[in-house]
C-alpha positions, 0 to 999 in steps of 0.5 A: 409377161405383163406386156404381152397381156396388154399386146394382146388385149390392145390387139383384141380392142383394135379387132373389136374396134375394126368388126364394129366398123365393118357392121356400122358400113354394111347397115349405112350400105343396106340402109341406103339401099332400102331408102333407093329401093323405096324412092324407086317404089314410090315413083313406080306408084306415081307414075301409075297413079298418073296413068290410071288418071289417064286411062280410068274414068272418074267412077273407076278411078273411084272403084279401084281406090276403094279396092286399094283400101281392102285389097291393096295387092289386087289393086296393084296388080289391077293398075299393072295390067291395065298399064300394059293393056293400055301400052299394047293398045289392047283395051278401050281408053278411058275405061269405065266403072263396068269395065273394071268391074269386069277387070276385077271379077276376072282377077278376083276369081282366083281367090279361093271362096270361103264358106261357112258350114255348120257341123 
């Protein structure tokens, strides 16, 4: 009766053993996903930070930095609108400060205005 106790307790010990190993896998596996997933983000960002070099003049460049500070998903989203626009040929290159302005005054228009009332 003792060595059926030992049997299934070595038993329980190699399943534990083979759980544990399957756990160590899948976190390698996610954790080499999410390392291509941020090599994969970090050349998307340089490719269109190269494009903006192109395609923005030095004071717009300048404007879409300093929104990139303060709103970094509407500076993203302004860099990939103005790469499509650019890849249509839908827009005058290089673009200037006024013209990203007016860029920028047209996506933030979607932001909801906040105001303060006193009751």
């Amino acid at each position: 009766m003792g060595m059926s106790n030992d049997d299934e307790l070595a038993h329980l010990r190699d399943a534990r053993k083979q759980e544990l190993v399957k756990q160590m896998q899948q976190q390698a596996e996610s954790q080499v996903e999410a390392e291509q997933h941020q090599a994969e983000t970090q050349q998307e960002a340089e490719q269109l930070t190269e494009l903006m070099r192109t395609i923005l003049t030095p004071d717009a460049r300048q404007r879409l930095a300093r929104v990139e500070l303060a709103y970094p998903d509407l500076a993203l989203t302004v860099k990939h609108h103005l790469a499509v626009l650019s890849r249509e040929e839908r827009i005058a290159v290089p673009v200037d400060d006024e013209m990203l302005k007016r860029i920028l005054a047209g996506m933030s228009d979607d932001r909801r205005e906040t105001s303060i009332r006193r009751l």
